[in-house]
N, C-alpha and C positions, 0 to 999 in steps of 0.2 A: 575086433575091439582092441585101441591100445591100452595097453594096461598100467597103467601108474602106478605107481608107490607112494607111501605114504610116508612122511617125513615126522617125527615128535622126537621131541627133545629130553621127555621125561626120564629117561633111564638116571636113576643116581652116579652113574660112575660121572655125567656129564657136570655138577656140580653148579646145575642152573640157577638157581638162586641165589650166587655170590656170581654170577656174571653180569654186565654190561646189555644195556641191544643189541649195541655193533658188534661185539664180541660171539652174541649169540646168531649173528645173519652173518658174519664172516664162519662162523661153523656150518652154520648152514650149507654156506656158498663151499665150503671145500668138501663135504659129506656130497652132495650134488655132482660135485666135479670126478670125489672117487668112482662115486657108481657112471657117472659117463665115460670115464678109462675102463671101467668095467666091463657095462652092457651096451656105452657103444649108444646111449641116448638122454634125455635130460627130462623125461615122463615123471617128473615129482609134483608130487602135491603136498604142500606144506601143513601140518598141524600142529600148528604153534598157537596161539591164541593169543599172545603178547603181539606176533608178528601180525598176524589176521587183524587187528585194528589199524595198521599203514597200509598194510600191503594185501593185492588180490591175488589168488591162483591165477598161473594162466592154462594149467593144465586142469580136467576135472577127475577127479576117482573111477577108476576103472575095474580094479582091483587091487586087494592091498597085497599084493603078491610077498612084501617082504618089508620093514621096515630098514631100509637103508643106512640109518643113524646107529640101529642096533650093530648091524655089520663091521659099522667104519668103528664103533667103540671096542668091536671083539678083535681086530683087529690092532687096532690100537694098541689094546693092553694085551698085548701076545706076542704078534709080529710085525712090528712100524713099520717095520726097514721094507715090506711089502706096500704101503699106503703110498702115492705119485708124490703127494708134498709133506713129506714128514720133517722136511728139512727148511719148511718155510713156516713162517709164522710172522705175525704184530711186531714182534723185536726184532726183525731184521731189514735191512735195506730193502727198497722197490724192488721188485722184479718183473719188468716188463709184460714176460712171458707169461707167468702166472695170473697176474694180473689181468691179462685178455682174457685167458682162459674162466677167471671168474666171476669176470664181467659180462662172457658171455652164458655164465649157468644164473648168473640175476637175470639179465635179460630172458632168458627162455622160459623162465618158471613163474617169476614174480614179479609183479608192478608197484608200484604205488599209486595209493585209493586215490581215484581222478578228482574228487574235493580236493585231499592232501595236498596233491601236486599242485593245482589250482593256488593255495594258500601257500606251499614253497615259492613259487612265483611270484607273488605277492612282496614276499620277503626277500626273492632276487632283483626286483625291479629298485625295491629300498637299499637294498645294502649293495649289488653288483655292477659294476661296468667291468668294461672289456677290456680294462687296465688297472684289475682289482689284483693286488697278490693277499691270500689266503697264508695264516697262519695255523695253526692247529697245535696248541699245547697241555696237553696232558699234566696237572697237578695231582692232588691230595694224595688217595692212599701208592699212585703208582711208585710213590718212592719206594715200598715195600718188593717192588720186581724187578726196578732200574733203577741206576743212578738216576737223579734231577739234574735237568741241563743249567750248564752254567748259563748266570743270567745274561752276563758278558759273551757269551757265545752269541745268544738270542740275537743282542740288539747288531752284535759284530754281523751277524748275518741279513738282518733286516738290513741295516745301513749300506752292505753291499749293495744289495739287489733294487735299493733309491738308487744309489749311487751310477748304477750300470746298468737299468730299463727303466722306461717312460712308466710308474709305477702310477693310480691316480689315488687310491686309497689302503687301506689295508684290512681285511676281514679278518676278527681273529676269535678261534673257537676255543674255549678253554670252561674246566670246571671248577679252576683256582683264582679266588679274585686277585692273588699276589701277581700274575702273570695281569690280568687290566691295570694295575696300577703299573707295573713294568712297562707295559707300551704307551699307556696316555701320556705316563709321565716323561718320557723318551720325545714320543711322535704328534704329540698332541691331538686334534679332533682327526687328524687322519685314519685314527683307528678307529672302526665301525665295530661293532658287535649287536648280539639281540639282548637291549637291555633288559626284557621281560623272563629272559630265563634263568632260570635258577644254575646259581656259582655260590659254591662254597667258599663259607667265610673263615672260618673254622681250621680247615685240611683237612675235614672228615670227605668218604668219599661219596657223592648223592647218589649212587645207584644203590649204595647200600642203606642210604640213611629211611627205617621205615613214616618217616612222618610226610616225605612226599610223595605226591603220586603218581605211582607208576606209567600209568599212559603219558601224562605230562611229560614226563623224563622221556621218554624213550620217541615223545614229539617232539622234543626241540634238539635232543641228542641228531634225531636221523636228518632233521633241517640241517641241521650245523654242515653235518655229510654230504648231504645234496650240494649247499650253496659253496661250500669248498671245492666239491667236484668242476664247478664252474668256473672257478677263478684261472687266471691268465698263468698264475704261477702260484703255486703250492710249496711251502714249507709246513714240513709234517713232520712229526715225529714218533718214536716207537711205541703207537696204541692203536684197537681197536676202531676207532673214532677215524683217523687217520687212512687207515689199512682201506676201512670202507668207501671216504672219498675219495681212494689211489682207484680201486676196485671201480669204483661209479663212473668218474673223471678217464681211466685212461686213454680213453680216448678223443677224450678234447683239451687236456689241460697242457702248456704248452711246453712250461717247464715245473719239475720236481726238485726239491733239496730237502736232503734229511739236516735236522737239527742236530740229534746225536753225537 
């Protein structure tokens, strides 16, 4: 029998309930990744139940030999400088290599529910071509972790990348409506987005705000990530959201640029 382990995120030092999806499947993907430096294989089955309504095992229960998440948290708060990627994280530049590496511990464990996928599709035939560049900008509460990009930076960047590839629309993910008025009012109908999902009007941040609903958020959040992954070119910037369509994408997307 191979024996799998069981993946839950419940332990309080993880601080799940002021997190993100992406936040919490980018943890995911590196607790995954530790125990494959570890043991040398990628036998997880996830118990997440936020996760479990996008996503399927691909692996089944075998035995709960060990909670793995426990592990990488004791570790964690002890001796980091022992964890593979203590030194990587959402606020920092691409990294290629890590990047593979936790693309390929999504691919080995987890899918997306063949409906979902079916319905991301849906949403890539509407908003995608093969001469789509992908935006992804992070608002509201992240000012609280990072500076805010200059908005002058934003459009300097965008107008590059018109300027010097055959570019045909622009997809752009964000949870701040300041950033949709920044590009329509810039680039006009060339920017695509999912007008049906919820953006803050406000600056408050929607993964925290309890009057939406949770499954809602954390569908249109991982759409956003999928359909990013697919675009011709990605500009991203330092979040969660981000991190995951680099993770998803690396291997099709053709060029990357941080906004930062």
């Amino acid at each position: 029998m191979v024996f799998t382990n069981n993946i839950t995120l419940y332990d309080d030092r993880f601080n799940y309930n002021r997190k993100g999806f992406c936040a919490i499947i980018t943890q995911l993907l590196y607790i995954i990744s530790e125990h494959n430096s570890f043991y040398g294989d990628t036998n997880i089955c996830i118990g997440d139940s936020q996760l479990l309504e996008l996503f399927d095992n691909l692996n089944t229960v075998g035995s709960l030999d060990y909670d793995p998440s426990s592990r990488w948290l004791d570790v964690f708060f002890t001796e980091p400088d022992k964890l593979v990627y203590t030194d990587y994280n959402a606020h920092m530049p691409a990294n290629a290599e890590v990047l593979s590496e936790l693309n390929f511990c999504l691919r080995n464990t987890i899918r997306i529910k063949p409906n979902i996928l079916s319905e991301f599709t849906n949403l890539f035939d509407r908003y995608i071509t093969s001469r789509t560049m992908g935006i992804q900008i992070r608002g509201t509460d992240k000012i609280s972790e990072i500076p805010p990009i200059d908005d002058k930076s934003i459009i300097s960047h965008i107008n590059y990348e018109l300027d010097n590839d055959n570019i045909d629309n622009i997809f752009l993910s964000t949870d701040d409506i300041k950033y949709v008025k920044l590009l329509t009012s810039n680039f006009g109908d060339r920017v695509v987005y999912n007008e049906s999902n919820i953006i803050s009007n406000n600056g408050s941040a929607i993964h925290l705000n309890q009057k939406h609903n949770n499954s809602r958020v954390n569908y249109e959040v991982l759409s956003n990530a999928y359909l990013l992954s697919k675009c011709k070119t990605l500009l991203y910037c330092y979040s969660n959201v981000s991190q995951l369509a680099l993770i998803m994408g690396i291997n099709e997307l053709n060029k990357i640029k941080l906004l930062n």
